[in-house]
mmCIF file of the N, C-alpha and C atoms, coordinates in Angstrom:
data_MODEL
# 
_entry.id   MODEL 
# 
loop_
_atom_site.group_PDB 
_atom_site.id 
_atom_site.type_symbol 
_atom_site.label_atom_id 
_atom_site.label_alt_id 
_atom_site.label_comp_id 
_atom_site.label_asym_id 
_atom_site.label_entity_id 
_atom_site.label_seq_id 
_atom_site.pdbx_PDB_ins_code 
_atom_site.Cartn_x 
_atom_site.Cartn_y 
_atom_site.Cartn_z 
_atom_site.occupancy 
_atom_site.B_iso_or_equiv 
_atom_site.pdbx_formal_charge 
_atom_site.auth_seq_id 
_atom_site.auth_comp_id 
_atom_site.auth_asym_id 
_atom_site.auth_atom_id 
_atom_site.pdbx_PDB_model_num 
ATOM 1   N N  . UNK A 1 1  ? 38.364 -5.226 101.187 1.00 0.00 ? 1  UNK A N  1 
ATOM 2   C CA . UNK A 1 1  ? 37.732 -4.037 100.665 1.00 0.00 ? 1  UNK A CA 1 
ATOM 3   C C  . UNK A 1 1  ? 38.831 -3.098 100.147 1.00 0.00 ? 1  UNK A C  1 
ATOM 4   N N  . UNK A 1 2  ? 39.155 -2.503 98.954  1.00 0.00 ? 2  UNK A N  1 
ATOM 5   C CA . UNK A 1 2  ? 39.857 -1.735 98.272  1.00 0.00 ? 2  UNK A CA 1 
ATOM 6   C C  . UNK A 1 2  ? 39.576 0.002  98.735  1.00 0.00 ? 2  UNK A C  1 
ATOM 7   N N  . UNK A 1 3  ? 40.880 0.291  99.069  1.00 0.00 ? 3  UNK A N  1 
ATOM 8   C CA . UNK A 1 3  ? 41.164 1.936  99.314  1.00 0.00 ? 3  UNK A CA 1 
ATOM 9   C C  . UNK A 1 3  ? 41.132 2.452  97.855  1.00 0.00 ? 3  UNK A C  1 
ATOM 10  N N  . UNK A 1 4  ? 40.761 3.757  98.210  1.00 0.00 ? 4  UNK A N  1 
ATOM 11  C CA . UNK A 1 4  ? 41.219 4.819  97.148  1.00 0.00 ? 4  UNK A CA 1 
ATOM 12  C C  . UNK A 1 4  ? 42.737 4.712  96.213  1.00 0.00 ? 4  UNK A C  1 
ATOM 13  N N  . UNK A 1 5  ? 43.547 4.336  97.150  1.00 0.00 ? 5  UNK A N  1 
ATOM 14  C CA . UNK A 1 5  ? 45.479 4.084  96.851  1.00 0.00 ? 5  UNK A CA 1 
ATOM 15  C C  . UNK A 1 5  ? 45.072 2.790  95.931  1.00 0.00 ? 5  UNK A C  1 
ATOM 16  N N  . UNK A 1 6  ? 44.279 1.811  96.191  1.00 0.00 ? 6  UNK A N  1 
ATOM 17  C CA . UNK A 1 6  ? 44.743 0.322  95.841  1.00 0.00 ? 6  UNK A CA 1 
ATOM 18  C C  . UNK A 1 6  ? 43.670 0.965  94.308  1.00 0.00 ? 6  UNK A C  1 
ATOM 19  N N  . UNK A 1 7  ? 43.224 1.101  94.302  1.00 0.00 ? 7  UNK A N  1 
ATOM 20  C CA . UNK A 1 7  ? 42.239 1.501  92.841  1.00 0.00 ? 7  UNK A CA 1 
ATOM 21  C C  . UNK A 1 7  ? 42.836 2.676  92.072  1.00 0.00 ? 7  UNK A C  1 
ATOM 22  N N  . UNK A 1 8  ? 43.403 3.444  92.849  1.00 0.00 ? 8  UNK A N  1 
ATOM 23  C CA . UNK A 1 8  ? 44.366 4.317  92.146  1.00 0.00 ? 8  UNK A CA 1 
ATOM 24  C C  . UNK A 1 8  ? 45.655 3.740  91.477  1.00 0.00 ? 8  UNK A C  1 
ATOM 25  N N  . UNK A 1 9  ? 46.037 2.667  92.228  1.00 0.00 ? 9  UNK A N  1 
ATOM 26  C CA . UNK A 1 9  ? 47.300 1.888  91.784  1.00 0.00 ? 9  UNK A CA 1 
ATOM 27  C C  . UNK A 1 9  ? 46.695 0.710  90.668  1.00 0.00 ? 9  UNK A C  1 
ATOM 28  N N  . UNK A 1 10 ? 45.641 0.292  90.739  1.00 0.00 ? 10 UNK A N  1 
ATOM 29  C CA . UNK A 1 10 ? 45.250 -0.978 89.544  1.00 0.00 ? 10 UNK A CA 1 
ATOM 30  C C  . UNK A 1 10 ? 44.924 0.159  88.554  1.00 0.00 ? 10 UNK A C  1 
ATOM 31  N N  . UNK A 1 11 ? 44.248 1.341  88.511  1.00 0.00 ? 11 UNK A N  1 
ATOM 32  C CA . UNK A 1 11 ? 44.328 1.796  86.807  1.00 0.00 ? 11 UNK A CA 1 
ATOM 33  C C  . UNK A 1 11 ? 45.774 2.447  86.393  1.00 0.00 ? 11 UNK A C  1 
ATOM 34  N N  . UNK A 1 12 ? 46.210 2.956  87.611  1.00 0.00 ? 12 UNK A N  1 
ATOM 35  C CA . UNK A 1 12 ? 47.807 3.200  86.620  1.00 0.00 ? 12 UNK A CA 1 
ATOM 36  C C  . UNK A 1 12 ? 48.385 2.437  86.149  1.00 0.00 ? 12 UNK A C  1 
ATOM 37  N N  . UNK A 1 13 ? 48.296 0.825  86.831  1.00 0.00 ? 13 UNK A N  1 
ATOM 38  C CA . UNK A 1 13 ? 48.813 -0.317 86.471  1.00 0.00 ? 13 UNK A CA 1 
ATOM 39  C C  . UNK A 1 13 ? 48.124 -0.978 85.198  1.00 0.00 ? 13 UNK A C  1 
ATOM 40  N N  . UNK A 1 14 ? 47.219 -0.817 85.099  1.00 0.00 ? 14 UNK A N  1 
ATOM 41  C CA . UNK A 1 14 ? 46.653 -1.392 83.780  1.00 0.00 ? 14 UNK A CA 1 
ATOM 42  C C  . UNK A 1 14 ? 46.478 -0.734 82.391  1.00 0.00 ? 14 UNK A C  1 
ATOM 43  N N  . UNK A 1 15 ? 47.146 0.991  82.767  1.00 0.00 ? 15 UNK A N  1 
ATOM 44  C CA . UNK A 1 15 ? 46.821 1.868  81.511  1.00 0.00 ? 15 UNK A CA 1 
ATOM 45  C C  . UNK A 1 15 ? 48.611 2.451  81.956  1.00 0.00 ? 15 UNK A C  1 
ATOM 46  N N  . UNK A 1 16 ? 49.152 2.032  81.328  1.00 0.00 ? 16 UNK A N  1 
ATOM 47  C CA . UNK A 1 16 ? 50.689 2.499  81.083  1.00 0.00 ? 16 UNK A CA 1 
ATOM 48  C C  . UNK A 1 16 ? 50.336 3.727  80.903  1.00 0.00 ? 16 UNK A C  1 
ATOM 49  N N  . UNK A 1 17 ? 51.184 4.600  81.572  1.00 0.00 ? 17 UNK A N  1 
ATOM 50  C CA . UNK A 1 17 ? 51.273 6.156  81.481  1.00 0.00 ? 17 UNK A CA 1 
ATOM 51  C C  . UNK A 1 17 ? 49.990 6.761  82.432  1.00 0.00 ? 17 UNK A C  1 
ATOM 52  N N  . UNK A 1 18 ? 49.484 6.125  82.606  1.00 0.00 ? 18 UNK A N  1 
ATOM 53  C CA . UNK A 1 18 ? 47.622 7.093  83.355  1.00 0.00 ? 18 UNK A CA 1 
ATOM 54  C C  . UNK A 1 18 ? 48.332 7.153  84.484  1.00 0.00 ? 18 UNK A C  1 
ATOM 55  N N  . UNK A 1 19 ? 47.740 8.518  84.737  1.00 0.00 ? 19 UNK A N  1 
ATOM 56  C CA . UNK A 1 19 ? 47.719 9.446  86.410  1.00 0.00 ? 19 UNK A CA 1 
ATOM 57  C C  . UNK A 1 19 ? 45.884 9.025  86.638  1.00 0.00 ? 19 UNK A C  1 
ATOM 58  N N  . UNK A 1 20 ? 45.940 8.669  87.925  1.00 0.00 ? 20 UNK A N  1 
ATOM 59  C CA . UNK A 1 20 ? 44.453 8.641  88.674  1.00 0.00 ? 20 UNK A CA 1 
ATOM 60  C C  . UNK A 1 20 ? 44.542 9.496  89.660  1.00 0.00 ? 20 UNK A C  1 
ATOM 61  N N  . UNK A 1 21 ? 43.743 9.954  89.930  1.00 0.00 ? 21 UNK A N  1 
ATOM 62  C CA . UNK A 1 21 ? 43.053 10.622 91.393  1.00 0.00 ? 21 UNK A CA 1 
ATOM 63  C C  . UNK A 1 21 ? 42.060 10.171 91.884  1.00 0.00 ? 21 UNK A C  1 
ATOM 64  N N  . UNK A 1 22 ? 41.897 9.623  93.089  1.00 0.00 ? 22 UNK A N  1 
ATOM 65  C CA . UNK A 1 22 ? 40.638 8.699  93.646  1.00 0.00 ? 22 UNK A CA 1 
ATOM 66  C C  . UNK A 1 22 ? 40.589 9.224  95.141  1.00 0.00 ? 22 UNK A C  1 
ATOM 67  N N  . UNK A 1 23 ? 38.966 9.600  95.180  1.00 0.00 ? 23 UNK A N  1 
ATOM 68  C CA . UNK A 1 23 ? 38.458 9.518  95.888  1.00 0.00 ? 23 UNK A CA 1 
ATOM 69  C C  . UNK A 1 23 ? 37.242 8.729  96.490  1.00 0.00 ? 23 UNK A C  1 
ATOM 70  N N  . UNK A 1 24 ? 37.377 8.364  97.844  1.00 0.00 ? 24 UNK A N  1 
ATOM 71  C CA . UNK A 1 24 ? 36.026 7.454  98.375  1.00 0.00 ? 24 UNK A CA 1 
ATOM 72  C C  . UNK A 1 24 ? 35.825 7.774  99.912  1.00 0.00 ? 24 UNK A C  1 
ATOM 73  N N  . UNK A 1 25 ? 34.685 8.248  99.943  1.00 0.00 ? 25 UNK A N  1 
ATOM 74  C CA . UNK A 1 25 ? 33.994 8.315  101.747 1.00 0.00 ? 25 UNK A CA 1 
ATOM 75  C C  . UNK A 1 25 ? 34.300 7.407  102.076 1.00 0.00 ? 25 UNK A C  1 
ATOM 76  N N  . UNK A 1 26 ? 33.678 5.892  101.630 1.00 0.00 ? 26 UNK A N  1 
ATOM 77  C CA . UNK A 1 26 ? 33.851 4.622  102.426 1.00 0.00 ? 26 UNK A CA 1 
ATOM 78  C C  . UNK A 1 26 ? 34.152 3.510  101.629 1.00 0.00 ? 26 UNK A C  1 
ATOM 79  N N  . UNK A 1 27 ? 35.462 3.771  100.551 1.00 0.00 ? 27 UNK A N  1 
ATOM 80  C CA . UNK A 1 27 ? 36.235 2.382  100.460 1.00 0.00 ? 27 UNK A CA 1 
ATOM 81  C C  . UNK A 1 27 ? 35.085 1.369  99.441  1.00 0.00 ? 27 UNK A C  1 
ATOM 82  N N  . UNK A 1 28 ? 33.670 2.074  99.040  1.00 0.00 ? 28 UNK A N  1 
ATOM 83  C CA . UNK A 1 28 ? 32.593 1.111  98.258  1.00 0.00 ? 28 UNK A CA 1 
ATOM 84  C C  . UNK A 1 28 ? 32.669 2.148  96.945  1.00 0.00 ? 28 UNK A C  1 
ATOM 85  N N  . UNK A 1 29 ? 32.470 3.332  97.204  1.00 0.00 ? 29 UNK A N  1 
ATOM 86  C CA . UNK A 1 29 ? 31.872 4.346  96.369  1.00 0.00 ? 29 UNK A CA 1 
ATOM 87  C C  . UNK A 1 29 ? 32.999 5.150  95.767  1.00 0.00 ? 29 UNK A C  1 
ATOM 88  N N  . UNK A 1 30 ? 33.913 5.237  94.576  1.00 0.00 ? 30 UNK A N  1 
ATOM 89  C CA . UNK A 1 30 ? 34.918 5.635  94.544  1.00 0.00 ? 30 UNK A CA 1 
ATOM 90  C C  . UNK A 1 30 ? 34.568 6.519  93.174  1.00 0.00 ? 30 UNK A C  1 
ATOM 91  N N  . UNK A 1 31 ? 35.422 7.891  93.175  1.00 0.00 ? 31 UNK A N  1 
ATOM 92  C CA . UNK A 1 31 ? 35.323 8.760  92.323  1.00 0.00 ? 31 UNK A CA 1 
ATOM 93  C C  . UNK A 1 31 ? 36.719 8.710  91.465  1.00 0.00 ? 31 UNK A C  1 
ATOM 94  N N  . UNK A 1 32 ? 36.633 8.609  90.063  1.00 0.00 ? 32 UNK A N  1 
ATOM 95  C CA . UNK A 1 32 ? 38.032 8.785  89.425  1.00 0.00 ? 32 UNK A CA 1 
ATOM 96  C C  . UNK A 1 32 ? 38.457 9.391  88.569  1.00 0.00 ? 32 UNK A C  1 
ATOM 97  N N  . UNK A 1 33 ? 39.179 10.334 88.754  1.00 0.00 ? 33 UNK A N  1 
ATOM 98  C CA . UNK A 1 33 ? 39.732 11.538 87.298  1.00 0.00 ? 33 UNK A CA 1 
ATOM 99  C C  . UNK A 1 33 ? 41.077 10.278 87.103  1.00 0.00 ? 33 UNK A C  1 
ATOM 100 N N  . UNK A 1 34 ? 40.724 10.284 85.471  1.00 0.00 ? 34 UNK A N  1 
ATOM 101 C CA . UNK A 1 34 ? 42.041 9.405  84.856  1.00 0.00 ? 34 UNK A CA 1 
ATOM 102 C C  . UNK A 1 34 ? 42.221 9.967  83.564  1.00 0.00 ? 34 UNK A C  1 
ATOM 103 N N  . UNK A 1 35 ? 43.949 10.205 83.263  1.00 0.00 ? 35 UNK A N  1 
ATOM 104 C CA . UNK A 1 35 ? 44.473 11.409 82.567  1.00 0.00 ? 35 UNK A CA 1 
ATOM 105 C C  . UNK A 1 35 ? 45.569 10.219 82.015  1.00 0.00 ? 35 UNK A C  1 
ATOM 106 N N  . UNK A 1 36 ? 45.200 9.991  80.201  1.00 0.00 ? 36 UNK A N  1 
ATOM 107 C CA . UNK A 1 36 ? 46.165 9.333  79.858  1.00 0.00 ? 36 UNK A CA 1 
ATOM 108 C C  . UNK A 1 36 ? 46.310 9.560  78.199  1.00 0.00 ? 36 UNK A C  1 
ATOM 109 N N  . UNK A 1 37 ? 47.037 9.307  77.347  1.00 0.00 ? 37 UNK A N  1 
ATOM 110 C CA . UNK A 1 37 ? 47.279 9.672  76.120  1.00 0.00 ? 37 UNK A CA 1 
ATOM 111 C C  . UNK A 1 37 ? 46.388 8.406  75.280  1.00 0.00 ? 37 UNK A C  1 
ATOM 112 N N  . UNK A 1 38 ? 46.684 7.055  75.968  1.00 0.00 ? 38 UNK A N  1 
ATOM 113 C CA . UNK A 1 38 ? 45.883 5.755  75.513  1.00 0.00 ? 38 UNK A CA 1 
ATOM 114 C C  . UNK A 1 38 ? 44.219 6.391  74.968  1.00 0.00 ? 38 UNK A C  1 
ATOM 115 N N  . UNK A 1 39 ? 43.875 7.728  75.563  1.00 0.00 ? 39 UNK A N  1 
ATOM 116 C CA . UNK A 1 39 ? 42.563 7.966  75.084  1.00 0.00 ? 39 UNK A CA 1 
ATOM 117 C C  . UNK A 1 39 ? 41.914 8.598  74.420  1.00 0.00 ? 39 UNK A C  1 
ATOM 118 N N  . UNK A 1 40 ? 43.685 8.897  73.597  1.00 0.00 ? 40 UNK A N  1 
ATOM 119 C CA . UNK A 1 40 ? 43.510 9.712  72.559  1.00 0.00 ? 40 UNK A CA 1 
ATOM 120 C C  . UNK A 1 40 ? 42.405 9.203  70.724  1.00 0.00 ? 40 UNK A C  1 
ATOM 121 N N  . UNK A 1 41 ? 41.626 9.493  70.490  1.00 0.00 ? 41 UNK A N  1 
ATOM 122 C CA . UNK A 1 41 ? 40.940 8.727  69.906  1.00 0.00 ? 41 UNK A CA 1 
ATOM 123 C C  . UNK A 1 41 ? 39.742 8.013  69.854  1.00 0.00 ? 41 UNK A C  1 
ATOM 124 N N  . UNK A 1 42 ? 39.796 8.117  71.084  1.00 0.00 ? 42 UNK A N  1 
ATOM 125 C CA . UNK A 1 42 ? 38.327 6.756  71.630  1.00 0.00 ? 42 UNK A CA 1 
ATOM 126 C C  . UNK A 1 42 ? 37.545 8.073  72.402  1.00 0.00 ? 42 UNK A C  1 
ATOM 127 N N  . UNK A 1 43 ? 35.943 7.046  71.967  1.00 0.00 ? 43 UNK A N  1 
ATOM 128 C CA . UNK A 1 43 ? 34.767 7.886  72.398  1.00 0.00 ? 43 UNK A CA 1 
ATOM 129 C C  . UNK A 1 43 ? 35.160 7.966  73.896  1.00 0.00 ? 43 UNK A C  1 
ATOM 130 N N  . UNK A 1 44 ? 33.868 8.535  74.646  1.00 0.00 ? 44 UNK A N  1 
ATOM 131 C CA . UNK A 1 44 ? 34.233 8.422  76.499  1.00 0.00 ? 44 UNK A CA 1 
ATOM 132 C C  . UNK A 1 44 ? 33.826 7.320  76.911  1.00 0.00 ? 44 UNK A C  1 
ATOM 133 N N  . UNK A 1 45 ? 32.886 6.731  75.936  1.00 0.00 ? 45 UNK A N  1 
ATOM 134 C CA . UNK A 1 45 ? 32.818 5.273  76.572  1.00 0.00 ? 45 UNK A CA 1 
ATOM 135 C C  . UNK A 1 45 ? 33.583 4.314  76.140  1.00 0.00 ? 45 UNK A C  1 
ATOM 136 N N  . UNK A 1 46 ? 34.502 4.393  75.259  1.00 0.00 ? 46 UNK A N  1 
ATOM 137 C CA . UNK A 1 46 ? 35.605 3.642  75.107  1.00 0.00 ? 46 UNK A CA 1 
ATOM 138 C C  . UNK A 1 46 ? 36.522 3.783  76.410  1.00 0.00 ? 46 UNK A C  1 
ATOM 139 N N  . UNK A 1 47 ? 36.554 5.366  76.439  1.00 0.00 ? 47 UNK A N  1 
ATOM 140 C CA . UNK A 1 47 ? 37.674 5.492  77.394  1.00 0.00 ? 47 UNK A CA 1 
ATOM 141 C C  . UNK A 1 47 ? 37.567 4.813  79.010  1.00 0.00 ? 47 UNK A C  1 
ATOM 142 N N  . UNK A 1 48 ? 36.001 4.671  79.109  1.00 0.00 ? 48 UNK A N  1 
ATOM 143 C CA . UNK A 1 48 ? 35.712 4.235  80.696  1.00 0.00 ? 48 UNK A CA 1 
ATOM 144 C C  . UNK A 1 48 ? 35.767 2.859  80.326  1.00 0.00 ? 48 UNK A C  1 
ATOM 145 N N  . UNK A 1 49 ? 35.560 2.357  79.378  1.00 0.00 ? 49 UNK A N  1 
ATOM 146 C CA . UNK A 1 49 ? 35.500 0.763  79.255  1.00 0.00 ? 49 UNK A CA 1 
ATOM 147 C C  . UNK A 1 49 ? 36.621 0.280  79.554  1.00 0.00 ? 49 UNK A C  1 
ATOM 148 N N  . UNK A 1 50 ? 37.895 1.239  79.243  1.00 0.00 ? 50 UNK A N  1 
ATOM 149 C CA . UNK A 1 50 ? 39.439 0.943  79.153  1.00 0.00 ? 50 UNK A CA 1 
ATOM 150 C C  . UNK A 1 50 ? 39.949 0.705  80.705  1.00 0.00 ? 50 UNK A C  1 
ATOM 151 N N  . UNK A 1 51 ? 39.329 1.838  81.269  1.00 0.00 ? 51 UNK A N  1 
ATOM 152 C CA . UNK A 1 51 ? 39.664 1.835  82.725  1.00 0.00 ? 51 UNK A CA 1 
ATOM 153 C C  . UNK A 1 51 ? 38.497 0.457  83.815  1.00 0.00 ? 51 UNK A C  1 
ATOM 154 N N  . UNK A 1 52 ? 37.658 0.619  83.020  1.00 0.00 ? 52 UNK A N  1 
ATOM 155 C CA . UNK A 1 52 ? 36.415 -0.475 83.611  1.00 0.00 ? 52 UNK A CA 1 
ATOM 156 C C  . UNK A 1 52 ? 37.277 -1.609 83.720  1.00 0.00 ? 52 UNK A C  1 
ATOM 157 N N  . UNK A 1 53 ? 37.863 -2.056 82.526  1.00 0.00 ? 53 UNK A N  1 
ATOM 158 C CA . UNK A 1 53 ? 38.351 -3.514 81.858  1.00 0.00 ? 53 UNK A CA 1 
ATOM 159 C C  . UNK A 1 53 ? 39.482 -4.051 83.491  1.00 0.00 ? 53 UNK A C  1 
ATOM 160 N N  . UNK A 1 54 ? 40.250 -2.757 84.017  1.00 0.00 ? 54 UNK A N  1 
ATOM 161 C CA . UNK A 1 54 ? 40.994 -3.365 85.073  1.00 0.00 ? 54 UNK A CA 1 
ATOM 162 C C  . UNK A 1 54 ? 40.212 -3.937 86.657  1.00 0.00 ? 54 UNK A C  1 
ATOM 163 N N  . UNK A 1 55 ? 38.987 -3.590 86.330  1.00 0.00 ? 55 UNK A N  1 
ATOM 164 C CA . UNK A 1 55 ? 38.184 -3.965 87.640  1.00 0.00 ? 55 UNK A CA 1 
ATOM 165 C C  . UNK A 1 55 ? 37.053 -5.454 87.631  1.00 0.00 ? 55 UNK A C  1 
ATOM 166 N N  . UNK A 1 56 ? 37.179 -5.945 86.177  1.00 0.00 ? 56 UNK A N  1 
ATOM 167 C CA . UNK A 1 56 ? 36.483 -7.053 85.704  1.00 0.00 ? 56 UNK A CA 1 
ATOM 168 C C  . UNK A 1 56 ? 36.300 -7.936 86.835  1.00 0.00 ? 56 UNK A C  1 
ATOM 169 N N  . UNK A 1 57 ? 34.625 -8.068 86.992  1.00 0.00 ? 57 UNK A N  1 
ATOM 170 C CA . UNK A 1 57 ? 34.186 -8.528 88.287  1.00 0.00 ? 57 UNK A CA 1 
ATOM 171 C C  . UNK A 1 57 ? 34.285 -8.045 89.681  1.00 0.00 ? 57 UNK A C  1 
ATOM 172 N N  . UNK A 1 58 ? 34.932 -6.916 89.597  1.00 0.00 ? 58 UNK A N  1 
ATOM 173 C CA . UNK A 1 58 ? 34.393 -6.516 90.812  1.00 0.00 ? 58 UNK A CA 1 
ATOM 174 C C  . UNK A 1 58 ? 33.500 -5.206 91.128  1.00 0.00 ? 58 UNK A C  1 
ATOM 175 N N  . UNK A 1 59 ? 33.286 -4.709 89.776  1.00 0.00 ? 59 UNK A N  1 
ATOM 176 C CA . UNK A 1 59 ? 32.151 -3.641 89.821  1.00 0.00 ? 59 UNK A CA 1 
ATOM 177 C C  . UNK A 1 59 ? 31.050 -4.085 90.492  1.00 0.00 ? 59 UNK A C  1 
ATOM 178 N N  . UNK A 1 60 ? 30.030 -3.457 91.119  1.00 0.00 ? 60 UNK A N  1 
ATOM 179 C CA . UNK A 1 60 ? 28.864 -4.208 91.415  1.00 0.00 ? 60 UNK A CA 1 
ATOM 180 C C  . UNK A 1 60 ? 29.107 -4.731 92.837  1.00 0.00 ? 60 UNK A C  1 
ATOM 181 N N  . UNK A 1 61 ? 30.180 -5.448 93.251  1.00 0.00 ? 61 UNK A N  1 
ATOM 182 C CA . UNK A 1 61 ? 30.383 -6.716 94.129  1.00 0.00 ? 61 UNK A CA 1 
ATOM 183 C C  . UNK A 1 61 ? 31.329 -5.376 95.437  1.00 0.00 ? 61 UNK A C  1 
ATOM 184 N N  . UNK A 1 62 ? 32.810 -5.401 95.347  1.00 0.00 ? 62 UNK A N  1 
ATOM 185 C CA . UNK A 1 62 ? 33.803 -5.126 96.198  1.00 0.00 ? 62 UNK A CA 1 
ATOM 186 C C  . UNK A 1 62 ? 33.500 -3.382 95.924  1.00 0.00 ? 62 UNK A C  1 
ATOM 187 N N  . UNK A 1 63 ? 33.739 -2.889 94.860  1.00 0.00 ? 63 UNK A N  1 
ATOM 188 C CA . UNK A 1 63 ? 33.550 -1.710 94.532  1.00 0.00 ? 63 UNK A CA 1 
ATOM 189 C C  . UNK A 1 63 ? 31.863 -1.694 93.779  1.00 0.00 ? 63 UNK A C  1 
ATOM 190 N N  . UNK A 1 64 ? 31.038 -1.002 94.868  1.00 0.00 ? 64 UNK A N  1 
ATOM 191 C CA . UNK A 1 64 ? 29.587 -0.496 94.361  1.00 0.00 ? 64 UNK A CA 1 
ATOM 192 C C  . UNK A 1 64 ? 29.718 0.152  93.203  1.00 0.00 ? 64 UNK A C  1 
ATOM 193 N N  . UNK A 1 65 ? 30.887 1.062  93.256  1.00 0.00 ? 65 UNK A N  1 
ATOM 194 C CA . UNK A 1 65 ? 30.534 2.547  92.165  1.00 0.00 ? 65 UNK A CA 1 
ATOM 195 C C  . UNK A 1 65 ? 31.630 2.757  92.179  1.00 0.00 ? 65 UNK A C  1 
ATOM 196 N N  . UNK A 1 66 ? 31.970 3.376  90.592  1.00 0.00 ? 66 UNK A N  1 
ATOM 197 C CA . UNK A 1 66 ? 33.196 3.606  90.339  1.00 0.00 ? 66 UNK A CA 1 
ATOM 198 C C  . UNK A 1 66 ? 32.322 4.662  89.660  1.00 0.00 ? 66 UNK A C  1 
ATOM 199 N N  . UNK A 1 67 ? 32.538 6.180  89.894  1.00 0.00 ? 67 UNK A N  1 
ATOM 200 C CA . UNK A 1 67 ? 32.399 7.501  89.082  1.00 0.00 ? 67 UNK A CA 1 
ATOM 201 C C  . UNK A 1 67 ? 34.095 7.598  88.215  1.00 0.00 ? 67 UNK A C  1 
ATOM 202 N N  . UNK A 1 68 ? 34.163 7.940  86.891  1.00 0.00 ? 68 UNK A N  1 
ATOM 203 C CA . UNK A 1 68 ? 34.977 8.289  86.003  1.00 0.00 ? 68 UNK A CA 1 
ATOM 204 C C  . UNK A 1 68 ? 34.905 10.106 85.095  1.00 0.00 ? 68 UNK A C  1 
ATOM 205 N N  . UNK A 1 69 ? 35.989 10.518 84.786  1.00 0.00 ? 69 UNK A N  1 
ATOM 206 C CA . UNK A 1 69 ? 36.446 11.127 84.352  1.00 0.00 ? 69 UNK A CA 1 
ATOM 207 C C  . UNK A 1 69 ? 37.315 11.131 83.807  1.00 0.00 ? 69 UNK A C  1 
ATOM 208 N N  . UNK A 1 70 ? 37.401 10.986 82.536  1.00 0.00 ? 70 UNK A N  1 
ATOM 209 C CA . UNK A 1 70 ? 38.365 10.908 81.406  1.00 0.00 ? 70 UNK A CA 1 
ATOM 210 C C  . UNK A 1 70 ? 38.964 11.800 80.512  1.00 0.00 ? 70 UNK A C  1 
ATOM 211 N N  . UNK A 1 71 ? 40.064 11.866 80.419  1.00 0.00 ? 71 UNK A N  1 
ATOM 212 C CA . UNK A 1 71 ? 40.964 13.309 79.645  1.00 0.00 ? 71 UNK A CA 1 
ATOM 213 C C  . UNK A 1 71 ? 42.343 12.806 79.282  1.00 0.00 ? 71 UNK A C  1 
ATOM 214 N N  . UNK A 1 72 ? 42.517 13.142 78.167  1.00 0.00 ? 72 UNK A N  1 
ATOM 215 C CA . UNK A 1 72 ? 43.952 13.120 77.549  1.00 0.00 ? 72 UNK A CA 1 
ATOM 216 C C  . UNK A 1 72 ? 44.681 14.381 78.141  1.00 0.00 ? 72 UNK A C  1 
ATOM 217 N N  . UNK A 1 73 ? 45.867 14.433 78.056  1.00 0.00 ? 73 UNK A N  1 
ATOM 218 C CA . UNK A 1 73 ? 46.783 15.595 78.528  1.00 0.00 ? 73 UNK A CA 1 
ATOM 219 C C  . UNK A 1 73 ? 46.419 16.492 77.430  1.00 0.00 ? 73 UNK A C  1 
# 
């Protein structure tokens, strides 16, 4: 089961330059402000798709819910 740290660490890792902030009560349900320049350009659902793309297959399954928030600097 994935912490807040380990989901905070796969989108910084998959979006060069992104800062995350993650929060989760219980390790299923996770909240995420993600702050990166990559999103400069793209609609917000581009931008969550971008961050979605590092969790492929486990939405739904390991992580119930992933809440997003998206912002360029």
């Amino acid at each position: 089961m994935p912490t807040a740290e380990d989901v905070k660490a796969r989108i910084e890792a998959s979006i060069p330059g992104a800062t995350a902030e993650v929060q989760s009560p219980d390790n299923v349900h996770f909240n995420a402000r993600v702050v990166s320049e990559a999103f400069a350009g793209l609609s917000r659902i581009e931008q969550h798709r971008l961050v979605y793309a590092a969790f492929e297959g486990e939405l739904g399954a390991a992580i119930h819910a992933l809440q997003l928030k998206t912002e360029t600097p």
